[in-house]
DSSP file (Angstrom, degrees, kcal/mol; ACC not computed):
  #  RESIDUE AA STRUCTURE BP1 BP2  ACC     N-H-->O    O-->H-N    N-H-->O    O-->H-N    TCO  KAPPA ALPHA  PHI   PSI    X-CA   Y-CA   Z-CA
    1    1 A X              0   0    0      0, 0.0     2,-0.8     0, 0.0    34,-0.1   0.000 360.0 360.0 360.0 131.4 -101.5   -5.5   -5.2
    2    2 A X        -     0   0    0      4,-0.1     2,-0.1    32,-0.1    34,-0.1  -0.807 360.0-169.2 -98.6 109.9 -101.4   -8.7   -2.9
    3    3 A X     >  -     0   0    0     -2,-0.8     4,-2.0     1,-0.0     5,-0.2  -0.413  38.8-109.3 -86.8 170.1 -105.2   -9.9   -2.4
    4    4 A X  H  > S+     0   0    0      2,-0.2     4,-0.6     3,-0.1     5,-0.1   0.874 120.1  42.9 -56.4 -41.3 -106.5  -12.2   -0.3
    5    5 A X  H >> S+     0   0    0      2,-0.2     3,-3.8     3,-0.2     4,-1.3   0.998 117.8  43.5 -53.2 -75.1 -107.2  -14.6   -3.2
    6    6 A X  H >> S+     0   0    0      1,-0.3     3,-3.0     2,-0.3     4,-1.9   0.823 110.6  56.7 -69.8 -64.3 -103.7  -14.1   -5.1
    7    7 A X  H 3< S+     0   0    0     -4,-2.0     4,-0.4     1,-0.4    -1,-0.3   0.552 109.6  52.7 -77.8 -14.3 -101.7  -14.3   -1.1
    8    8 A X  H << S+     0   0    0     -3,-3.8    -1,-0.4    -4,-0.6    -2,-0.3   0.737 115.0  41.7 -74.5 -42.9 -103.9  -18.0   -1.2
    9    9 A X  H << S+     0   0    0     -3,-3.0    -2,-0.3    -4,-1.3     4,-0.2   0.940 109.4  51.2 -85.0 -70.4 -102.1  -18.6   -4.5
   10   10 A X  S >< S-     0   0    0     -4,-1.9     3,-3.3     1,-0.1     2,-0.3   0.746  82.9-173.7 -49.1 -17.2  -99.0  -17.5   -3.8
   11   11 A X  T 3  S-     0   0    0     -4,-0.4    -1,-0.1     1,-0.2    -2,-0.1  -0.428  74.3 -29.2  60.4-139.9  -98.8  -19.8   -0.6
   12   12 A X  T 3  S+     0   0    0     -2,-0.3    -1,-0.2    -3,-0.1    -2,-0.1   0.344 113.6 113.7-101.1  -2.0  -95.3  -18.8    1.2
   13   13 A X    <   -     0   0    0     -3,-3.3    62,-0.1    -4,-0.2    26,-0.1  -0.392  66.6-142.6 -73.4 170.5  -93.7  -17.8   -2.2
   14   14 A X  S    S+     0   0    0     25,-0.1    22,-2.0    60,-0.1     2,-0.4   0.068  82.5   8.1-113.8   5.4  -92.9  -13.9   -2.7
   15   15 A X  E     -A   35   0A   0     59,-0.4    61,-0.4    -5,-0.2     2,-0.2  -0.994  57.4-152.6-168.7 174.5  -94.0  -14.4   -6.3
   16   16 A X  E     +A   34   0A   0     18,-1.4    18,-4.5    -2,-0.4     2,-0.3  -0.917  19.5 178.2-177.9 157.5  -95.6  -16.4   -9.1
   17   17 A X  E     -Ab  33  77A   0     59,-1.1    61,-1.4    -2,-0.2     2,-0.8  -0.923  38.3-114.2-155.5 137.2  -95.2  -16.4  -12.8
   18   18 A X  E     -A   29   0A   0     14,-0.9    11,-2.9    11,-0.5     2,-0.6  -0.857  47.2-131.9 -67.7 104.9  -96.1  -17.9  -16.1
   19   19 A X  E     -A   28   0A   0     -2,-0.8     2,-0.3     9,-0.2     9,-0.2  -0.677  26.7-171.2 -99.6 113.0  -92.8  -19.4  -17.1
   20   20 A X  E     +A   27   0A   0      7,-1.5     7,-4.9    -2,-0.6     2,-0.2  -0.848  11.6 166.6-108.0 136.7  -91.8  -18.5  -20.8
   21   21 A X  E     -A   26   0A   0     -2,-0.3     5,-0.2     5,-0.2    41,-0.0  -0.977  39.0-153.2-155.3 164.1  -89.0  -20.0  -22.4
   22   22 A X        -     0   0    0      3,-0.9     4,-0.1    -2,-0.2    35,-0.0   0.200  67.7 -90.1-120.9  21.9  -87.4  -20.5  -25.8
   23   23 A X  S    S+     0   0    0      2,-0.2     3,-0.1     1,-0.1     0, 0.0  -0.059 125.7  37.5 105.5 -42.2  -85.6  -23.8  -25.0
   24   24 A X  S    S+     0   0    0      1,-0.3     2,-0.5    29,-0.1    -1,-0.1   0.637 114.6  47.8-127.4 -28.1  -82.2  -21.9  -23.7
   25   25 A X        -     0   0    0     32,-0.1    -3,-0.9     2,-0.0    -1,-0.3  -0.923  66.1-167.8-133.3 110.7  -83.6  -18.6  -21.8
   26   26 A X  E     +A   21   0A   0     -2,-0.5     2,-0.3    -5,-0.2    -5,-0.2  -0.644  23.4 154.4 -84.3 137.5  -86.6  -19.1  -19.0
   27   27 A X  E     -A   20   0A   0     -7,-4.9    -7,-1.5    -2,-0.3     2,-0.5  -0.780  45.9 -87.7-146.1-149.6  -88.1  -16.0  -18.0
   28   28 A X  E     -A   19   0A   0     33,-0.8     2,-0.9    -2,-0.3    -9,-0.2  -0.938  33.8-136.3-110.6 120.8  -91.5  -14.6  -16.5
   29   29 A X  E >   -A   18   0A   0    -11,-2.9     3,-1.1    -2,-0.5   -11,-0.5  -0.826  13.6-140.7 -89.8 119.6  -94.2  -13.6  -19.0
   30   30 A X  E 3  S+     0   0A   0     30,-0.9    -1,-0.2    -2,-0.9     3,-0.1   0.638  76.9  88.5 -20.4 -49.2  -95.5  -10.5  -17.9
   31   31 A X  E 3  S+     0   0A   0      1,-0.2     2,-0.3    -3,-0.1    -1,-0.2   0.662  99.8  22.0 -61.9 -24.4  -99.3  -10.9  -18.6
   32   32 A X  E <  S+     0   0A   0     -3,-1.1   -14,-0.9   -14,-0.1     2,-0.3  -0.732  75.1 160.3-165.2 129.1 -100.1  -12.4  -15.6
   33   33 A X  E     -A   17   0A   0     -2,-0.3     2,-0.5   -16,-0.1   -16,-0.2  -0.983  28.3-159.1-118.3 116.8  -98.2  -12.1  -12.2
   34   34 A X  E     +A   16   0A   0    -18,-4.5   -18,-1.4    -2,-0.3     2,-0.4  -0.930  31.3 170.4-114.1 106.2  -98.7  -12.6   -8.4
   35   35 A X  E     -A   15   0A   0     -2,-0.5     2,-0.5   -20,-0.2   -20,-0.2  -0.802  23.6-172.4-120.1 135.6  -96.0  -10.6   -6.8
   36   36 A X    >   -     0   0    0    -22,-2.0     3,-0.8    -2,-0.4     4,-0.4  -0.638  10.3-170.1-147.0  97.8  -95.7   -9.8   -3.0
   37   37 A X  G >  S+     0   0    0     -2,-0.5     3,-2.1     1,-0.3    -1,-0.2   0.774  79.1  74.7 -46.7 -94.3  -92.6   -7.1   -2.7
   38   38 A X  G 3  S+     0   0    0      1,-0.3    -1,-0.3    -3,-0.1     5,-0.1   0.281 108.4  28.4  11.9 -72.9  -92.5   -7.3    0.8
   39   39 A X  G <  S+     0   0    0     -3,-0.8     2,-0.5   -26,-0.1    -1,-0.3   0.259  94.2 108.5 -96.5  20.3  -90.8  -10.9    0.5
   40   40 A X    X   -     0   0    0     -3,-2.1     3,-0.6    -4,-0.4     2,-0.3  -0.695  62.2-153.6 -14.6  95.6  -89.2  -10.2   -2.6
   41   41 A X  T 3  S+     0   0    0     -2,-0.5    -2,-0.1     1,-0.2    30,-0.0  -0.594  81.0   8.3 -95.4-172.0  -85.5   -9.8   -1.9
   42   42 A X  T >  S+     0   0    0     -2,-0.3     3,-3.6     1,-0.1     4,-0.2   0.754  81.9 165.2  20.4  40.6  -83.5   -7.6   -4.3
   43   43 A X  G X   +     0   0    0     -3,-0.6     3,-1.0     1,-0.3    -1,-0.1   0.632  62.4  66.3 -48.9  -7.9  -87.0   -6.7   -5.8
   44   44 A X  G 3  S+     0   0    0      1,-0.3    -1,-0.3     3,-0.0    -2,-0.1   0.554  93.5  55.3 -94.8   1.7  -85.4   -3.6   -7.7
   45   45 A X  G <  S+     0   0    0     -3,-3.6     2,-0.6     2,-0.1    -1,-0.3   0.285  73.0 119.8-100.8  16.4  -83.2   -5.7  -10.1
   46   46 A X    <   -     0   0    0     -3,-1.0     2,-0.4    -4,-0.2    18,-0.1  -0.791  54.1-163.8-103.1 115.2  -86.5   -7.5  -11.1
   47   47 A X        -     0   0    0     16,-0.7    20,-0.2    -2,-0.6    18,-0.1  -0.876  22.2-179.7-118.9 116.7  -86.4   -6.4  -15.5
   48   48 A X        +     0   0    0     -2,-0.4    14,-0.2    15,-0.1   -18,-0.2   0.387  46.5 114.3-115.3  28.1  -89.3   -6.6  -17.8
   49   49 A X        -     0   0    0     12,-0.2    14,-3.4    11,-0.2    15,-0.3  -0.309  62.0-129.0 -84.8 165.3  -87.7   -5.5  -20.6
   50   50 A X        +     0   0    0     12,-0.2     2,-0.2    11,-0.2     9,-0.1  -0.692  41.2 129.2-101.1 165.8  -87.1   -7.9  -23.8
   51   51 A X        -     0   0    0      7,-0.3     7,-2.2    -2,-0.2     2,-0.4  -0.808  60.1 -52.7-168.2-152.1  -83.8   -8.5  -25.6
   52   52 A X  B     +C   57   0B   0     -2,-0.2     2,-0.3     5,-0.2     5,-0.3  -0.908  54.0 175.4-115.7 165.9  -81.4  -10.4  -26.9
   53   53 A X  S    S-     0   0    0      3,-0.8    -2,-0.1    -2,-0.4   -29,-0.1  -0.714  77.2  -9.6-161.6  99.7  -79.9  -13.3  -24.1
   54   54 A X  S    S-     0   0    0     -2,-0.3     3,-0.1     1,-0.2    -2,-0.0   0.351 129.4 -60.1 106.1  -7.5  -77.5  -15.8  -24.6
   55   55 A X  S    S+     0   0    0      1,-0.2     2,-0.3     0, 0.0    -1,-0.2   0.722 119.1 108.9  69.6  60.8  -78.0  -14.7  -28.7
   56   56 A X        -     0   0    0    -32,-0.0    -3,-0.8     2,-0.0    -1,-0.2  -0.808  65.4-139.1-160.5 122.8  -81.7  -15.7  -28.3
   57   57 A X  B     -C   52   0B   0     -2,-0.3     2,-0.5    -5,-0.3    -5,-0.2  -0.337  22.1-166.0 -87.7 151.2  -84.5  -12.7  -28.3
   58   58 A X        -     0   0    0     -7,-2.2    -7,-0.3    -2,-0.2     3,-0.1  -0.983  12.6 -95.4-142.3 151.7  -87.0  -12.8  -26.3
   59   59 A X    >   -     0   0    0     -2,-0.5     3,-2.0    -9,-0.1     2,-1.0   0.345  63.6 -62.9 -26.3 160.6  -90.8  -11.1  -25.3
   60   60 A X  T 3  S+     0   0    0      1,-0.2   -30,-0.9   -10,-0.1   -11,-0.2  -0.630 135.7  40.2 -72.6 105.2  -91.8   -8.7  -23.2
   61   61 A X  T >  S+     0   0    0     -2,-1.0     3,-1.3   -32,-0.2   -33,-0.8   0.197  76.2 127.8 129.1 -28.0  -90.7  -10.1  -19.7
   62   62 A X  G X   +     0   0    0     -3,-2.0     3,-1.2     1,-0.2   -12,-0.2   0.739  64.5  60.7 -36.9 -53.1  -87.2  -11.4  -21.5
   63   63 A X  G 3  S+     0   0    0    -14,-3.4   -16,-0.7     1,-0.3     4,-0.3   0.254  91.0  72.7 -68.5  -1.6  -84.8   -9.6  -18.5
   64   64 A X  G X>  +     0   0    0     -3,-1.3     4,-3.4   -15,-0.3     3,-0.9   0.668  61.9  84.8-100.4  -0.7  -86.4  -11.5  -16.0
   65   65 A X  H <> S+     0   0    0     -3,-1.2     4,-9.2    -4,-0.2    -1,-0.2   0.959  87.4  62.6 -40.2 -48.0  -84.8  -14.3  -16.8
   66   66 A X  H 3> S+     0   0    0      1,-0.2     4,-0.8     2,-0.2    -1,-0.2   0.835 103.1  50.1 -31.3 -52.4  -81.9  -12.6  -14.4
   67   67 A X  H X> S+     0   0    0     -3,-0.9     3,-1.0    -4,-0.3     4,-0.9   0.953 103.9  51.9 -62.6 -50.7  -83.9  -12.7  -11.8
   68   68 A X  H 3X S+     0   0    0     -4,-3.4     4,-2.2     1,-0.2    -2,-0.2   0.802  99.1  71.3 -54.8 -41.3  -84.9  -16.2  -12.1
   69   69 A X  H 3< S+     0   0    0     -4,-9.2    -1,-0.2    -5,-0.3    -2,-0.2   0.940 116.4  23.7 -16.7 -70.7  -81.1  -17.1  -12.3
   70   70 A X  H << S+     0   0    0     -3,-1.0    -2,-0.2    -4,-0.8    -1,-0.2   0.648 133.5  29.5 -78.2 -28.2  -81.0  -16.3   -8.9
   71   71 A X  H >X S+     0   0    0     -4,-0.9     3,-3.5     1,-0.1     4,-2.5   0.273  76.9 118.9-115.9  -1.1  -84.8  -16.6   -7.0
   72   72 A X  T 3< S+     0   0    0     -4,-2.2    -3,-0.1    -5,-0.3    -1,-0.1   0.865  70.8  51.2 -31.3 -47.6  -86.1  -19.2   -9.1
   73   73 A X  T 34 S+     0   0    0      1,-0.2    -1,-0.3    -5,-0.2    -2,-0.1   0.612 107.8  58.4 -75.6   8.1  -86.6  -21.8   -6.3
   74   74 A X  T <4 S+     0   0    0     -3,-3.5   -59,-0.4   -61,-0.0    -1,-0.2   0.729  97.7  74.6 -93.4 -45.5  -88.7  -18.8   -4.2
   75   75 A X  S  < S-     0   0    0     -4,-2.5     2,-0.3   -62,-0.1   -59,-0.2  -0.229  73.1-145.7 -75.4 179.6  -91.3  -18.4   -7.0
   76   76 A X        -     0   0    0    -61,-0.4   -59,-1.1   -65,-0.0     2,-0.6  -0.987  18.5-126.9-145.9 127.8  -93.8  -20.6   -7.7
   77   77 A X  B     -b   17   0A   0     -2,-0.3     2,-1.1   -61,-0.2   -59,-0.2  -0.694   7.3-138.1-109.4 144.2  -95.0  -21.2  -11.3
   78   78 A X        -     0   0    0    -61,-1.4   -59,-0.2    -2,-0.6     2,-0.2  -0.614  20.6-137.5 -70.3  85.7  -98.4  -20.9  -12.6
   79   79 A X        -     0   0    0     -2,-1.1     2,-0.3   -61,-0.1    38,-0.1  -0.364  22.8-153.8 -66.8 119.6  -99.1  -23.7  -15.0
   80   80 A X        -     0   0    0     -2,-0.2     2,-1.7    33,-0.1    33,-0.1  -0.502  11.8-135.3-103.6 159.4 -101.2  -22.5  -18.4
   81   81 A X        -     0   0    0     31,-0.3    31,-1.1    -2,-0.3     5,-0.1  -0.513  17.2-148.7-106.9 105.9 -103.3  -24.3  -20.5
   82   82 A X  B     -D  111   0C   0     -2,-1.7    29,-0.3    29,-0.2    27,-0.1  -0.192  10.6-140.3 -64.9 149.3 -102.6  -23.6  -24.2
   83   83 A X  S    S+     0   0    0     27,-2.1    28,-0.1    24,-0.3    -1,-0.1   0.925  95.3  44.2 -46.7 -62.7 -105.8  -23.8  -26.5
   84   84 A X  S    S+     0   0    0     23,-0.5    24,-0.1    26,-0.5    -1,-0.1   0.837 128.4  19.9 -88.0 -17.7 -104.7  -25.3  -29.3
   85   85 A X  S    S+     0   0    0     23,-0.2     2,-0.6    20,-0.1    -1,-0.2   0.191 101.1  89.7-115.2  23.9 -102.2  -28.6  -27.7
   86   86 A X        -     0   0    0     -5,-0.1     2,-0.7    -3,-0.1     5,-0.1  -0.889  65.5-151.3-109.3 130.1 -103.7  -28.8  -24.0
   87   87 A X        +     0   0    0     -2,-0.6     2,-0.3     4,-0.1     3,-0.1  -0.915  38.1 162.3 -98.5 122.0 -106.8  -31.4  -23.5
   88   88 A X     >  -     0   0    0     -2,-0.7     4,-1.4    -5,-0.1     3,-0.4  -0.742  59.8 -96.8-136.6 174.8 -108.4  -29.6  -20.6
   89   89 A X  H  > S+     0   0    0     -2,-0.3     4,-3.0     2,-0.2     5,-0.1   0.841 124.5  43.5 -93.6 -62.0 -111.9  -29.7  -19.0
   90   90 A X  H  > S+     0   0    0      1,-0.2     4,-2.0     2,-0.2    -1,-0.2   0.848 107.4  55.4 -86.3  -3.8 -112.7  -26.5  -21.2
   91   91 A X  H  4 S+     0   0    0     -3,-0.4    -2,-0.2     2,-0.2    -1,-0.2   0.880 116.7  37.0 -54.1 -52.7 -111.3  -27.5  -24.3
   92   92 A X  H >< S+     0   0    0     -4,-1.4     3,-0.5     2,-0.2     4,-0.2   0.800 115.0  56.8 -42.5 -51.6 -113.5  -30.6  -24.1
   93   93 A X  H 3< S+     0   0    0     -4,-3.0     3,-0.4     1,-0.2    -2,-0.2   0.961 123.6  18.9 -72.3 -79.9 -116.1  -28.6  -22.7
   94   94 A X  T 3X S+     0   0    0     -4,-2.0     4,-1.4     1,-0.3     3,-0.3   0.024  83.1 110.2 -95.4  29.0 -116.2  -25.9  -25.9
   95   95 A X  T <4 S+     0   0    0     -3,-0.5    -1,-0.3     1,-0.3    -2,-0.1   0.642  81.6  47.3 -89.9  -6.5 -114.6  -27.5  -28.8
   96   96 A X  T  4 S+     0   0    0     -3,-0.4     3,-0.4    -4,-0.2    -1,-0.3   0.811 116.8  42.8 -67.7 -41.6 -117.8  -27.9  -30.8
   97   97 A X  T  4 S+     0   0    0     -3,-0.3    -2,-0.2     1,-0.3    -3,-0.1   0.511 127.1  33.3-110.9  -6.9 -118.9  -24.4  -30.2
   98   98 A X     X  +     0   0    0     -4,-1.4     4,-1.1    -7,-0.1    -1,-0.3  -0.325  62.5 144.6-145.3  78.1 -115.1  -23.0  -30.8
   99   99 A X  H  > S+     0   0    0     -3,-0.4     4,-1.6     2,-0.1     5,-0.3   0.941  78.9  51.5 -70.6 -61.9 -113.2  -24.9  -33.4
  100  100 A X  H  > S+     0   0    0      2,-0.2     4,-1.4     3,-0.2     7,-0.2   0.878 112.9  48.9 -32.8 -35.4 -111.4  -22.1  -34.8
  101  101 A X  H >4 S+     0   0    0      2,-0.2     3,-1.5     1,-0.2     2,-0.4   0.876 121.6  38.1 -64.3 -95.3 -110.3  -21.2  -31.0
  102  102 A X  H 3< S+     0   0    0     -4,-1.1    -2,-0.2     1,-0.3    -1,-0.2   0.256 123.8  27.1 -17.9 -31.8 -109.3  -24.7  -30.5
  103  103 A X  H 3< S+     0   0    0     -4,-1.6     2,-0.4    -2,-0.4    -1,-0.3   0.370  79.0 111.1-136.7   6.5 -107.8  -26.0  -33.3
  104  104 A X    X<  -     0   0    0     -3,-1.5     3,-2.1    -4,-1.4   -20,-0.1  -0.809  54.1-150.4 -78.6 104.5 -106.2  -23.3  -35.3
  105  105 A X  G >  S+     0   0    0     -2,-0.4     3,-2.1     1,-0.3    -1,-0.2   0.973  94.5  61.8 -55.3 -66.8 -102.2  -23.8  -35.0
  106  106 A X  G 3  S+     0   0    0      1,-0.3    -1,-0.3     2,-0.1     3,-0.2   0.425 100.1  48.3 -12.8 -33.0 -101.9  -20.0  -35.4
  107  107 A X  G X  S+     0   0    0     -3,-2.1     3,-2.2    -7,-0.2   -23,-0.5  -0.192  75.4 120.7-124.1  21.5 -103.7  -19.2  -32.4
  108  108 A X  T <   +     0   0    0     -3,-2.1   -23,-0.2     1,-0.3    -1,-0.2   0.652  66.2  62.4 -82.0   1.3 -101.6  -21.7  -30.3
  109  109 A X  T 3  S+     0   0    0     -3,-0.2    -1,-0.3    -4,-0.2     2,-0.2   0.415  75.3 100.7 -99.3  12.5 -100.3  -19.0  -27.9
  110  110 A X    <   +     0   0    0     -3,-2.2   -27,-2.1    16,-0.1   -26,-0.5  -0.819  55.3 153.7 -77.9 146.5 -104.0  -18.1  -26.5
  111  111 A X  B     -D   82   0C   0    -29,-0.3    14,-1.3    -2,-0.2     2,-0.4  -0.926  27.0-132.9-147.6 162.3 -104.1  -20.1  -23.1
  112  112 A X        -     0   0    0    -31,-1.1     2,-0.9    -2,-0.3   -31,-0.3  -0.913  12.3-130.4-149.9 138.2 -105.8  -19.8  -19.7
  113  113 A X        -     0   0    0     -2,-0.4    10,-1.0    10,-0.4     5,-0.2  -0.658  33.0-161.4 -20.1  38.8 -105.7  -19.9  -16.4
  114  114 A X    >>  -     0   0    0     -2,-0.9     3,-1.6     8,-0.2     4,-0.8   0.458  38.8 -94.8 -72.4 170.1 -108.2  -22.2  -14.4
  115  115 A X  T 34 S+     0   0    0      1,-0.2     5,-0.3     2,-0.2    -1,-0.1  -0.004 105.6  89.8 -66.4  36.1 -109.5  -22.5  -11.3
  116  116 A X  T 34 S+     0   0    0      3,-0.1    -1,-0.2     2,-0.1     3,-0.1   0.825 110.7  14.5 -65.4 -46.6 -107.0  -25.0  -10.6
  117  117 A X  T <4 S+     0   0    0     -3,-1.6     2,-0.4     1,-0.3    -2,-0.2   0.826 126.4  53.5-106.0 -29.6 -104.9  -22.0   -9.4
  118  118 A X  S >< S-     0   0    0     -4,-0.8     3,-3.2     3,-0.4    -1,-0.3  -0.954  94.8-115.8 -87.2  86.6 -107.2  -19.2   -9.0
  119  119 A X  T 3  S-     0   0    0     -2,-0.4    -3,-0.1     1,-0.3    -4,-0.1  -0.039  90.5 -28.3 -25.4  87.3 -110.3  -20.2   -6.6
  120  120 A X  T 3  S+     0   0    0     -5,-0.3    -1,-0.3     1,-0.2     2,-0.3   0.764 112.7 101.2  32.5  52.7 -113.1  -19.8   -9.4
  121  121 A X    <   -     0   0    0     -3,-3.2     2,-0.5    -8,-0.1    -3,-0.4  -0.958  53.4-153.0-142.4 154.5 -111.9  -17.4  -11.7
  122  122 A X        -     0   0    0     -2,-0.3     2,-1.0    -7,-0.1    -8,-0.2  -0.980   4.7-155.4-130.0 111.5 -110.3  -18.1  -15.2
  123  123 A X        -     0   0    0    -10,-1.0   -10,-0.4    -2,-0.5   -12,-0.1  -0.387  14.9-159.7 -89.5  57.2 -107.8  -15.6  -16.7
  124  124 A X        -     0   0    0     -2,-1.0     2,-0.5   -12,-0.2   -12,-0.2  -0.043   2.7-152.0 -51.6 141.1 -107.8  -15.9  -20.5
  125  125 A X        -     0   0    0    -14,-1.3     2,-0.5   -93,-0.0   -14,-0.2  -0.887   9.1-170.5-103.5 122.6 -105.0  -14.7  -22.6
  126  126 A X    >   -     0   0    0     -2,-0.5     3,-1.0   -16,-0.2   -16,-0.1  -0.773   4.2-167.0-130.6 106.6 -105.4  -13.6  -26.3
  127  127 A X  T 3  S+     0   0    0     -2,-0.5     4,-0.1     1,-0.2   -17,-0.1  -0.174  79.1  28.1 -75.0-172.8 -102.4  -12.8  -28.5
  128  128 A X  T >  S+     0   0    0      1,-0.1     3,-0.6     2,-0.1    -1,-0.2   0.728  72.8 153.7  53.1  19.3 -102.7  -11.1  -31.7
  129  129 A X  T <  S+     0   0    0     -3,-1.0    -1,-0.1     1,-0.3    -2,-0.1   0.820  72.4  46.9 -65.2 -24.3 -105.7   -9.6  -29.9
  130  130 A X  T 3  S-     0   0    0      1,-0.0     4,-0.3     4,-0.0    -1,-0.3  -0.018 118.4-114.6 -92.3  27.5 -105.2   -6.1  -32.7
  131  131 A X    X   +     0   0    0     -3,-0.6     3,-1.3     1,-0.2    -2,-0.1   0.943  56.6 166.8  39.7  51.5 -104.9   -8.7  -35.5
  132  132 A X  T 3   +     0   0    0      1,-0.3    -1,-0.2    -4,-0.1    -3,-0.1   0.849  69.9  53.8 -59.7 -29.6 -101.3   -7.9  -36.2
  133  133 A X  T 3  S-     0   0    0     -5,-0.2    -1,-0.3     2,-0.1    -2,-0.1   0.150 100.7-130.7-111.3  10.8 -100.7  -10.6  -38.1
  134  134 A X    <   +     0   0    0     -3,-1.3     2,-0.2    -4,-0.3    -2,-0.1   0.619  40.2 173.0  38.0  25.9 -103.7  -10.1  -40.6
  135  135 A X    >   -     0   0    0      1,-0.1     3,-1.4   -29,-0.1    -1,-0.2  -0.432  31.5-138.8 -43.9 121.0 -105.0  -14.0  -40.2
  136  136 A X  T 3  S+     0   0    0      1,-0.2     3,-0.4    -2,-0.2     4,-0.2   0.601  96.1  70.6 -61.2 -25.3 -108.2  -14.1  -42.0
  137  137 A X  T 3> S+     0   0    0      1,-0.2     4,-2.5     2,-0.1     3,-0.4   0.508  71.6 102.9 -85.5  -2.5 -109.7  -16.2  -39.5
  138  138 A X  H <> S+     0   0    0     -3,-1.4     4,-1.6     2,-0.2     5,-0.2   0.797  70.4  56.3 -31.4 -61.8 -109.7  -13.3  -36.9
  139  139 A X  H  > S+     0   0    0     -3,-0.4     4,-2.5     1,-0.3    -1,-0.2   0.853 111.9  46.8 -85.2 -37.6 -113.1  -12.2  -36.8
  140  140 A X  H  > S+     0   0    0     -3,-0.4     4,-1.8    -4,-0.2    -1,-0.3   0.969 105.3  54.2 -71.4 -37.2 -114.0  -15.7  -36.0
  141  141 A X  H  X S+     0   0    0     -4,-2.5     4,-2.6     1,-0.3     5,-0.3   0.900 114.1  50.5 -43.2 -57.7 -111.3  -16.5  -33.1
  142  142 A X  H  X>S+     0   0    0     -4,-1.6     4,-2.6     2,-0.2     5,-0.6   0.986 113.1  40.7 -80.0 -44.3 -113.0  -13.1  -31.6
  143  143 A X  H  X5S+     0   0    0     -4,-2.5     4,-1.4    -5,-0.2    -2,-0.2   0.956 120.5  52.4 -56.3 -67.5 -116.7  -14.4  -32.0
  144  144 A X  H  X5S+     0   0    0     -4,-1.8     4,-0.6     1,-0.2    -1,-0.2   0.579 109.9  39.3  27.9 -82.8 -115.1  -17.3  -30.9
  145  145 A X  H  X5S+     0   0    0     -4,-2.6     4,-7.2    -3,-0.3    -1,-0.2   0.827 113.1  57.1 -67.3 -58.0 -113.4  -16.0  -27.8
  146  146 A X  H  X5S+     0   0    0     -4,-2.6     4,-1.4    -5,-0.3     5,-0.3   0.986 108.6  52.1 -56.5 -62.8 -116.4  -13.8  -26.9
  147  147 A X  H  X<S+     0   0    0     -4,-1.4     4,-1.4    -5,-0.6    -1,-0.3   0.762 109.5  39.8   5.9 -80.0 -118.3  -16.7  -26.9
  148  148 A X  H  < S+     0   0    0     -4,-0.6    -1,-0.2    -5,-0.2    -2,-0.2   0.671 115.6  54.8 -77.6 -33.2 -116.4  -18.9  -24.8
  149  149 A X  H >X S+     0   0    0     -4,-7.2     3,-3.4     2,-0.1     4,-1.8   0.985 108.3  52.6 -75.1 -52.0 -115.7  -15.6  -22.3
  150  150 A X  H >X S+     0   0    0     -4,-1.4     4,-1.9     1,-0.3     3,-1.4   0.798 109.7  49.1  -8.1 -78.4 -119.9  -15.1  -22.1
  151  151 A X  H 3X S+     0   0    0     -4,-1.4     4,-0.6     1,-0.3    -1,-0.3   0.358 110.4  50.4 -75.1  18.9 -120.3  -18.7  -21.0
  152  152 A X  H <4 S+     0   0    0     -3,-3.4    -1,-0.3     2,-0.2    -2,-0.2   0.750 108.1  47.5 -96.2 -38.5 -117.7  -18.4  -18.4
  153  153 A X  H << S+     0   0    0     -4,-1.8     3,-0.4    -3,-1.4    -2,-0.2   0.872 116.8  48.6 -73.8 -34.6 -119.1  -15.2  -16.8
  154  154 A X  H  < S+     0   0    0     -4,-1.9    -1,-0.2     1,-0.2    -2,-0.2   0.996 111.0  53.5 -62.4 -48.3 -122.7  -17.5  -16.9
  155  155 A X     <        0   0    0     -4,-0.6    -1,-0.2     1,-0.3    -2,-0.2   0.663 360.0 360.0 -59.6   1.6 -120.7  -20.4  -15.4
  156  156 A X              0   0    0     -3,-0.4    -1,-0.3    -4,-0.1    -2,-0.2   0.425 360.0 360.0-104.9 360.0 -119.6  -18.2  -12.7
């Protein structure tokens, strides 16, 4: 669905995308997307499956790489701010009251969204949110996280 907000974000592009890559194969990471079919051309070849590409596997979101072959310069990409290697305004902001968040290599694929690109809302990402990976430091990363989301929703 194209909102008023996200059609402010997108500007004149027919999309925008979190740009995932593994060094050899760029694609779109699904998790957070601003799409407006309408100016989409060939929108039905648009693949969110993962695979293998080039001999290099990829995520869920891997098959759009295809697209991007071809529409890259029409999107517009949506810069994220990783926890653990980005110095940002909320990193600075919470890094006392969430080290684990912050500084944990493990956890280096949680990132967010600011209102740099989204008019005062922040879209946090958390992998490994079902603790797949059994890291022992889970339970804090989620006290952690809730934490940091609480004082977002006050800041708001």
């Amino acid at each position: 669905m194209v909102t008023m907000k996200s059609q402010q974000s997108l500007g004149t592009s027919p999309f925008s995308y979190v740009l995932e890559s593994n060094g050899v194969v760029d694609y779109m990471l699904p998790n957070f997307l601003i799409l407006n079919p309408s100016k989409m051309p060939e929108k039905e070849n648009l693949n969110f499956n993962f695979g293998t590409i080039e001999a290099n596997r990829t995520d869920s979101g891997g098959f759009t790489h295809f697209y991007l072959k071809k529409y890259r310069d029409l999107g517009k990409i949506i810069f994220r701010h990783c926890f653990y290697d980005d110095v940002s305004p909320l990193k600075k902001k919470f890094l006392n009251e969430c080290p684990v968040l912050f500084t944990m290599k493990e956890w280096k694929t949680h990132y967010f969204i600011d209102n740099d690109f989204v008019d005062k809302e922040t879209f946090l990402h958390l992998r490994m949110g079902s603790n797949w990976s059994q890291n022992s430091a889970y339970s804090s990363v989620i006290n952690e996280m809730t934490f940091l989301f609480d004082q977002l929703l006050q800041d708001n």
